[in-house]
N, C-alpha and C positions, 0 to 999 in steps of 0.2 A: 472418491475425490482425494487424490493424495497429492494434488499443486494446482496452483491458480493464478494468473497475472494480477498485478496491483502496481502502482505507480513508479517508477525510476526514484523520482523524489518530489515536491511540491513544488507547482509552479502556478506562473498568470501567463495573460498573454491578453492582448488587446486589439482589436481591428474597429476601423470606424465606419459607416455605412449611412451615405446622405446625412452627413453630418451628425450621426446617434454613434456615439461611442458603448462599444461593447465590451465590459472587462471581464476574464473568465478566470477564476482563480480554483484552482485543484486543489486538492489536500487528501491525503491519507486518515484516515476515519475506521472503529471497530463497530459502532455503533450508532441507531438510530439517532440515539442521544446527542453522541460527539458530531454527525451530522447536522443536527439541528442548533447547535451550539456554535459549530462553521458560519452555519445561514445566518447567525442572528448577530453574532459579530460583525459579519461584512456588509451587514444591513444597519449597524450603527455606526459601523465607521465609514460609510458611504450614505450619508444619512440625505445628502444631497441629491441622488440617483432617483430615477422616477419605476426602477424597478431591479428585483432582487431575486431574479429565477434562480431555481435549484433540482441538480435529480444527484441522486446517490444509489449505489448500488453494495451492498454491504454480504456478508459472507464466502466461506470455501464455493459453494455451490449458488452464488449471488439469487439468493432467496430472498432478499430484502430490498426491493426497487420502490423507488419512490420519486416523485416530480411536482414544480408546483411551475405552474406560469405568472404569478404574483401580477395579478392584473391583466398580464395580457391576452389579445384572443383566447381560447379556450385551442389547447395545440401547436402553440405555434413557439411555446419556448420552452417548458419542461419536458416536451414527449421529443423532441427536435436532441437537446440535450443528453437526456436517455438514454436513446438510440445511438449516440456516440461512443458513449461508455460501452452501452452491450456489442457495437462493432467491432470497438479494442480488444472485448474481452477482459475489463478489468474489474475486478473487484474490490470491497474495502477503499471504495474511492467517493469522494463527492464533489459536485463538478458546482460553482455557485456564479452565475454570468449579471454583474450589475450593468445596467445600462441607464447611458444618460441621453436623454430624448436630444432630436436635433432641432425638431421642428418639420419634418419631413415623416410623414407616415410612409410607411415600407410595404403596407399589405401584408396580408397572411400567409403567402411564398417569401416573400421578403423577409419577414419575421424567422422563420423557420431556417431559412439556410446562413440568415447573422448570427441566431443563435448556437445554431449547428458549427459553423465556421468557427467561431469565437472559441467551440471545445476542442475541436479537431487541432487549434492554432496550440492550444494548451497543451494538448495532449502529446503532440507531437516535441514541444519544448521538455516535458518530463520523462520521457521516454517511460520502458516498463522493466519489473522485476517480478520473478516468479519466485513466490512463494511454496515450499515443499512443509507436508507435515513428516514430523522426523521423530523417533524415538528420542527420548532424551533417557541418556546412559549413565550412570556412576559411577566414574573411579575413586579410590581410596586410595594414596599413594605418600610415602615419608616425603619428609620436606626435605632431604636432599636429594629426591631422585625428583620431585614434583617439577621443576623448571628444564629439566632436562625432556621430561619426557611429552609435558607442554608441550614444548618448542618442537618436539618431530611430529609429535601429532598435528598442529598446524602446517609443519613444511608438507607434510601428505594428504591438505587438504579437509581435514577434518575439525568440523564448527567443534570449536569449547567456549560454549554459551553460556559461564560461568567457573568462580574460581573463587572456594571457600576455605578458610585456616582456623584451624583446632590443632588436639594431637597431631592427627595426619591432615593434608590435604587434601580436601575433595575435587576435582574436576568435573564438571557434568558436562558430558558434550551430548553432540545431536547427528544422528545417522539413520540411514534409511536401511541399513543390514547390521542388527546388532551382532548377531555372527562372526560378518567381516571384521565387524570391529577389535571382538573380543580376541581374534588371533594378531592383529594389531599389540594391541595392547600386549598382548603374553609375548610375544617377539621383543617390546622393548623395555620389560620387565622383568624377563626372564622368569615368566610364569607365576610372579609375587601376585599379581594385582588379579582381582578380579572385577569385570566389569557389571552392575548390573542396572537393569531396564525399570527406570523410576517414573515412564510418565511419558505424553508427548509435547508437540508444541508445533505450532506454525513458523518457521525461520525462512528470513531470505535467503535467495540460492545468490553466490556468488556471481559475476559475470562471467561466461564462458569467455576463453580467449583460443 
């Protein structure tokens, strides 16, 4: 697994159905934890809602699925939910739908596709970003070449997911061919710098244009 989808950015999104208001609110999550911690916020700041459904799907290889229907049917709001997120394809996401009763029961098809609707409405509002795992790479470079050589490296595309000051400057960027990189680097160095491979990391991939 070396990329994955995960969410555009955090979003809600809201539809009403025989008068039960459905709110679906997204959010970006790494962990069991930070999902459960989603749920329990929007279940005290919605503390009037007669229920607090949640499914999240968490890792590279979304190995961590989970759902609850917080009262309702058995089926008909966490697995409905779920199955949203695993049609996206997203990962690292958790999806939390509060709903305020109307007065109208909906049945257990009716349940299922308010729930389901309510994510899809979401989802679509956030749109998606892939994540790539990426080498992260070291430069050492003098502080008056450091801004110069920044600057090309960005114009060409390449993440510097950080920028540290001592003696010299370090740059640590992130690439998928450290290789490529390293003749990068030696082209606008003229062979001073050497780059080296300190580690990886999950980074967003920019928007294709």
């Amino acid at each position: 697994m070396t990329s994955y989808l995960t969410l555009g950015c955090d979003a809600e999104a809201a539809i009403e159905v025989k008068h039960s208001r459905f709110l679906c609110t997204l959010r970006r999550v790494e962990s069991d934890a930070e999902a459960r911690d989603v749920v329990a916020r929007l279940r005290k700041q919605h503390w009037d809602a007669r229920h607090t459904c949640s499914a999240f799907v968490i890792g590279p290889d979304a190995a961590l699925q989970r759902s609850s229907d917080d009262g309702e049917p058995a089926g008909t709001a966490g697995a409905p939910m779920l199955e949203v997120l695993r049609g996206a394809g997203l990962s690292d996401v958790v999806a939390v739908v509060t709903r305020w009763f109307g007065g109208t029961l909906l049945g257990a098809g009716g349940l299922v596709r308010a729930y389901g609707d309510a994510v899809r409405a979401a989802v679509e509002r956030a749109g998606t970003t892939r994540r790539a795992l990426v080498h992260e790479v070291a430069v050492d470079l003098s502080h008056a070449d450091a801004g110069r050589v920044e600057s090309e490296l960005r114009s060409r595309g390449v993440a510097v997911l950080g920028t540290s000051y001592d003696a010299r400057v370090r740059l640590l960027l992130g690439t998928a061919s450290p290789a490529a990189l390293s003749e990068v680097v030696a082209e606008l160095t003229a062979g001073a710098a050497t780059p080296v491979v300190v580690g990886e990391r999950w980074v967003d991939q920019p928007p294709s244009t």
